[in-house]
C-alpha positions as CSV (number, residue, x, y, z in Angstrom):
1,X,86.6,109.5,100.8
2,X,87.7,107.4,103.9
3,X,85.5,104.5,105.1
4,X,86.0,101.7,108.1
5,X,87.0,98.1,106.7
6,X,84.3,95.9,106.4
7,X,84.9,92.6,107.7
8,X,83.6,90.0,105.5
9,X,83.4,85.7,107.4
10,X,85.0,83.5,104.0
11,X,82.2,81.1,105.4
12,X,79.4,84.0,105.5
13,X,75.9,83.1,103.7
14,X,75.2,85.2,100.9
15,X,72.3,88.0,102.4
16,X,71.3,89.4,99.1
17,X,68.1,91.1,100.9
18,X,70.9,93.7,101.9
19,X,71.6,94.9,99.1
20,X,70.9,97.2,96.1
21,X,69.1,95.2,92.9
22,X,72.5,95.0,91.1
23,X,74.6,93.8,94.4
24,X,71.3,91.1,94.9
25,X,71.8,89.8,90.9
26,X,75.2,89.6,91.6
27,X,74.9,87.8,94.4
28,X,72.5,85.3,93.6
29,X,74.6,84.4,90.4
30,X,77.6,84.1,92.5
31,X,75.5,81.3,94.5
32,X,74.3,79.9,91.7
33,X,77.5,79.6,89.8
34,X,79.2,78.0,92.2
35,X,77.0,75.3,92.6
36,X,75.9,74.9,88.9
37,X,79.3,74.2,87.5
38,X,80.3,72.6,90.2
39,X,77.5,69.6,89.2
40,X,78.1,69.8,85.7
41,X,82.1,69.9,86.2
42,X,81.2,66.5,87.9
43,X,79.2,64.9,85.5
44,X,81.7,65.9,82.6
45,X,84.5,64.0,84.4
46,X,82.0,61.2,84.9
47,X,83.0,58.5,82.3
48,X,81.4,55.7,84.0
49,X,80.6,54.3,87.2
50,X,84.3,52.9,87.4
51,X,85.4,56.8,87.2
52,X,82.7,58.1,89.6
53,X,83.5,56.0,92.3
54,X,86.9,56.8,92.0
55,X,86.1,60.2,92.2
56,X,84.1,59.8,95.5
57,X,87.2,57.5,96.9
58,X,89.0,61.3,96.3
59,X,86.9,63.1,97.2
60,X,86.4,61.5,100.7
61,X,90.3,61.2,101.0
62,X,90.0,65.0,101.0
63,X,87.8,65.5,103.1
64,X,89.2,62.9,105.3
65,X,92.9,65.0,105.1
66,X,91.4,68.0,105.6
67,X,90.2,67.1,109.0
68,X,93.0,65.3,109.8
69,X,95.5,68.8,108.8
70,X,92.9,71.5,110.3
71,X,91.0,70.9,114.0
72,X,88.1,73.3,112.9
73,X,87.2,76.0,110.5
74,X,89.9,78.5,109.0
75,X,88.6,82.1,108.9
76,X,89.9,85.0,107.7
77,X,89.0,88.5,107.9
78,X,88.9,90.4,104.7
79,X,88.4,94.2,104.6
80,X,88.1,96.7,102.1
81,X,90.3,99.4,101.8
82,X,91.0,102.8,99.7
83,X,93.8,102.3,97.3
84,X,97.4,103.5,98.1
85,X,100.7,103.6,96.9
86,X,101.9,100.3,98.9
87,X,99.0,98.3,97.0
88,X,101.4,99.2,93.8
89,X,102.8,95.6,93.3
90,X,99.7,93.5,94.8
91,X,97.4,95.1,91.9
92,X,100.0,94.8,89.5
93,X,100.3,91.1,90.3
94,X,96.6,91.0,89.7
95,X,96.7,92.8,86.0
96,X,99.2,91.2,85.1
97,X,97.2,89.5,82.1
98,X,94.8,92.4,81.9
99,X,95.5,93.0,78.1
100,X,96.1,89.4,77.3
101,X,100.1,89.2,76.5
102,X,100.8,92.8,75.3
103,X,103.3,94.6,76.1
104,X,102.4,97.9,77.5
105,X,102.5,100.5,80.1
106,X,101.2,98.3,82.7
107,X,102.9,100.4,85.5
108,X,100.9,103.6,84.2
109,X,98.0,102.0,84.5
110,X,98.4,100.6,88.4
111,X,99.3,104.4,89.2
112,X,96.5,105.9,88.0
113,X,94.3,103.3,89.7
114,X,96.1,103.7,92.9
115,X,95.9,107.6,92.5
116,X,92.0,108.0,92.4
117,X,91.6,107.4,95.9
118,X,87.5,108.2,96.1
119,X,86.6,105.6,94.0
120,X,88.1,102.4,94.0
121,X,88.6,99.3,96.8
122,X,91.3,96.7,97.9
123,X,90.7,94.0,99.3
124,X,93.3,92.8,101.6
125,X,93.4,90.6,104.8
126,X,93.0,92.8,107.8
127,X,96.0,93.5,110.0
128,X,98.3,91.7,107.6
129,X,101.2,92.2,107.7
130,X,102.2,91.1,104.3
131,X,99.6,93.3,103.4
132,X,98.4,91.2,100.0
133,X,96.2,92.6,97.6
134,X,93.2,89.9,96.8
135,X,91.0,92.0,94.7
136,X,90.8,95.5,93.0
137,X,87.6,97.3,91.6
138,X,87.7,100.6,90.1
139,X,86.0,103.0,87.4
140,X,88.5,104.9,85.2
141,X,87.4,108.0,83.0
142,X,88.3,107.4,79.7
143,X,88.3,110.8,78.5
144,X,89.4,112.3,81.5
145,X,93.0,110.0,81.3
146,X,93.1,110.0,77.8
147,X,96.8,112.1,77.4
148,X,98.0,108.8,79.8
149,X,100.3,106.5,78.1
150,X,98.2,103.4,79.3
151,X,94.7,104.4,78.3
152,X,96.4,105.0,74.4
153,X,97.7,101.9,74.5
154,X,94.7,100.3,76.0
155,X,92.1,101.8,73.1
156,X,94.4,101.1,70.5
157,X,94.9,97.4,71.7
158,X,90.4,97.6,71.6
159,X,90.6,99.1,68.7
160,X,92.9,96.5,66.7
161,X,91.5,93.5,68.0
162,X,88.0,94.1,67.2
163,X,87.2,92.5,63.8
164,X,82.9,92.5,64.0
165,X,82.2,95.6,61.2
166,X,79.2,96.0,62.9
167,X,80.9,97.0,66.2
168,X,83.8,98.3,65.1
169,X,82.1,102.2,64.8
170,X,80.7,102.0,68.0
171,X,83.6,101.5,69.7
172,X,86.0,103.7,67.9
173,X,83.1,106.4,69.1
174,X,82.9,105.1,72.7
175,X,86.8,105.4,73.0
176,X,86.7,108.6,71.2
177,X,84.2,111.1,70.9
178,X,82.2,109.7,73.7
179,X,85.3,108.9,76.0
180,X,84.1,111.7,79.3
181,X,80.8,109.5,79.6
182,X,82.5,106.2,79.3
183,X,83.7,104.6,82.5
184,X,86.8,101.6,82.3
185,X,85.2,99.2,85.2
186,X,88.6,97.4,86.0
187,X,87.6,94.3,88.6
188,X,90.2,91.3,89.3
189,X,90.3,89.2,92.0
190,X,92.3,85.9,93.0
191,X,90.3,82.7,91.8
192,X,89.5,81.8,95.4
193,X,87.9,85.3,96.7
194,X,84.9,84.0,98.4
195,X,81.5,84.7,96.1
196,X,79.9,86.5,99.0
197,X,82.6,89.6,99.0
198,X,80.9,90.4,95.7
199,X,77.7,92.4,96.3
200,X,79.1,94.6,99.0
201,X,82.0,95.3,96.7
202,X,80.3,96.1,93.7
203,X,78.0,97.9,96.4
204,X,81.2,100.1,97.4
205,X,81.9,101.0,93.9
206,X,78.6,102.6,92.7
207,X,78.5,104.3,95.8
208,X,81.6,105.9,95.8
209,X,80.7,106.8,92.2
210,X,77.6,108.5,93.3
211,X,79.4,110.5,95.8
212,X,82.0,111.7,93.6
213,X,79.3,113.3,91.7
214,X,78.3,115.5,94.5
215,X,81.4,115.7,96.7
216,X,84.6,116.3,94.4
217,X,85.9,119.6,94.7
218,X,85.7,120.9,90.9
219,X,83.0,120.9,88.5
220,X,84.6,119.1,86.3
221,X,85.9,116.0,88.5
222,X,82.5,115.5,89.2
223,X,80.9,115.4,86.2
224,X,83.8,112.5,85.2
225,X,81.7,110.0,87.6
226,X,78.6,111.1,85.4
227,X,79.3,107.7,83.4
228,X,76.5,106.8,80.9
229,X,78.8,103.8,79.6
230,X,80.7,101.1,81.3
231,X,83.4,99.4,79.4
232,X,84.7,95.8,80.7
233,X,87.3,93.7,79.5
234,X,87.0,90.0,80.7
235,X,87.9,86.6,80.5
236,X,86.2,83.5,79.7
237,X,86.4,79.7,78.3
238,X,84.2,78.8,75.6
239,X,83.5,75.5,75.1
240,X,85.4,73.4,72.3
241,X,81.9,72.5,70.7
242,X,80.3,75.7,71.2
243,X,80.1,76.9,67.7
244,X,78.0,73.8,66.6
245,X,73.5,74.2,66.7
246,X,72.4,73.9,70.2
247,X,68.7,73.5,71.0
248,X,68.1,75.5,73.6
249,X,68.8,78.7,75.1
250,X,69.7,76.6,78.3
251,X,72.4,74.6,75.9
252,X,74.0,78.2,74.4
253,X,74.4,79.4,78.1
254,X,76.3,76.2,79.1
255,X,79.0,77.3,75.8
256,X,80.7,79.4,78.3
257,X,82.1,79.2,81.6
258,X,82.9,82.3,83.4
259,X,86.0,83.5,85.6
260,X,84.2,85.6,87.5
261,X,80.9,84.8,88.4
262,X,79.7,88.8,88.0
263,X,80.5,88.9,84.2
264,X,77.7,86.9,83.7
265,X,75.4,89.1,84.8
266,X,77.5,91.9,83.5
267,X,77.1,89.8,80.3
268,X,73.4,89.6,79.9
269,X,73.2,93.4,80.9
270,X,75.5,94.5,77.7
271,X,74.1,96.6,75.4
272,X,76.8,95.0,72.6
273,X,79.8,93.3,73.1
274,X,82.5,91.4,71.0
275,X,85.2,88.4,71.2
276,X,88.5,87.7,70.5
277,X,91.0,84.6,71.0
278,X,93.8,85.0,73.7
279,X,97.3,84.2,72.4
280,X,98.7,82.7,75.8
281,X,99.1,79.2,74.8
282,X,98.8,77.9,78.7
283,X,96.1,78.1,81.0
284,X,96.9,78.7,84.4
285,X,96.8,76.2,87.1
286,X,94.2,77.4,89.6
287,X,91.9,78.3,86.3
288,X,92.3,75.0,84.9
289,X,90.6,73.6,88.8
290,X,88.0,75.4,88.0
291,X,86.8,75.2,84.9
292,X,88.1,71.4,83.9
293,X,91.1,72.0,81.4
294,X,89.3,69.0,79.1
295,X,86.2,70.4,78.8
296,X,86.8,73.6,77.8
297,X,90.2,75.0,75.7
298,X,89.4,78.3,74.1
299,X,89.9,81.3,76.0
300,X,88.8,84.8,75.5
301,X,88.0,88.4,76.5
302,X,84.5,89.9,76.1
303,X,84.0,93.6,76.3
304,X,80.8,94.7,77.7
305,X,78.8,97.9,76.9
């Protein structure tokens, strides 16, 4: 279903009065986020008042070479976008650690997000001519693609790396039995996609996923949208001390630091979910930035229900 490009300001305040309950959460956690690790981030490095102010020496040479490179405010114009067959190597890029370090048919699975064209967004730049790919959000079927080579592999790779007994038989169900009501939301973005692209964008998906329910041209294409599930596979950093007693619930929440601020909220909205160790040994640069490499070390995907 063809819509304009929205053009989102990098620098935009976050308007979460425009938007549906979800889209507002989201938003709101985004904001949040941001700001809340940034402070604690901050404090961790803090190892005295020698190390502070060396950090504010830094962090005024920044801002001081920042001014000094840029005479104003960069912008750019971000706009969302149907999928399409040239978006083929951007999304790959993005999923390109989707399933940790398996080996599997990655390829498969960019095609059959690039071939459900009513629901799913891009984001790119607008008139780009590189035409980059910054962010992908989708909803995949599970029953409905289940004779594809990547959704096997992608519930067997679930299925083998969930060791909690008392998950274990809801899931085998979910990716079985229950597969045509279970919905595969797929969401990555570059670490730098600005917090206030989120709401609109998780906005566009539901939408689009309530209009496939009334506008695709078969009976059966539209009741695939009818999700009553959502499965998400995600990435975090638990802290190195997180397993010991913490006294408070405010204590348990700081454990974990989140990619992306929405699987917080996606998070806390699970009906169930389960966790597993990553085997990559190295964390990437632009992750390490964010979430302060000596602070936290263990890495893992949650799956939310």
């Amino acid at each position: 279903m063809p819509r304009k490009p929205a053009r989102h300001h990098r620098l935009l305040p976050v308007q979460p009065l425009t938007f549906s309950p979800f889209a507002r959460s989201v938003a709101r956690v985004a904001t949040a986020y941001l700001v809340k690790h940034h402070m604690h981030d901050a404090m961790q490095q803090s190892a005295g008042d020698e190390f502070k102010e060396k950090l504010k020496n830094v962090d005024r040479q920044s801002v001081s070479s920042e001014d000094e490179e840029f005479d104003g405010v960069v912008q750019a114009d971000f706009a969302f976008f149907d999928p399409k067959p040239d978006d083929f190597h951007g999304v790959k890029t993005l999923l390109q650690s989707y399933l940790n370090n398996k080996q599997w048919d990655l390829s498969g699975f960019v095609d059959l997000i690039l071939g459900q064209t009513t629901v799913g967004t891009v984001v790119k730049l607008e008139d780009d001519e590189d035409n980059g790919v910054f962010s992908i959000i989708t909803a995949l079927n599970l029953g409905r693609y289940k004779d594809h080579k990547c959704i096997s592999e992608l519930k067997e790779f679930l299925l083998n790396i969930c060791h909690e007994k008392d998950k274990i038989g809801n899931l085998r169900s979910l990716l079985g039995d229950e597969a045509q009501k279970v919905g595969l939301l797929v969401s990555q973005c570059v670490v730098n996609l600005p917090p206030e692209l989120l709401p609109p964008l998780y906005d566009a998906l539901f939408d689009e996923i309530s209009w496939a329910t009334e506008d695709e041209p078969t009976e059966e294409l539209r009741n695939s949208f009818r999700f009553k599930f959502y499965v998400v596979v995600s990435k975090f950093y638990k802290h190195k001390n997180a397993n010991q007693k913490r006294s408070s619930s405010t204590d348990k929440d700081e454990a974990f630091v989140y990619i992306k601020p929405e699987d917080e909220i996606l998070h806390k909205l699970s009906m169930w979910s389960f966790l597993f160790p990553l085997q990559t040994q190295q964390v990437a640069t632009h992750e390490v930035s964010r979430t302060q490499h000596q602070i936290y070390h263990h890495r893992s995907i949650l799956v939310h229900l």
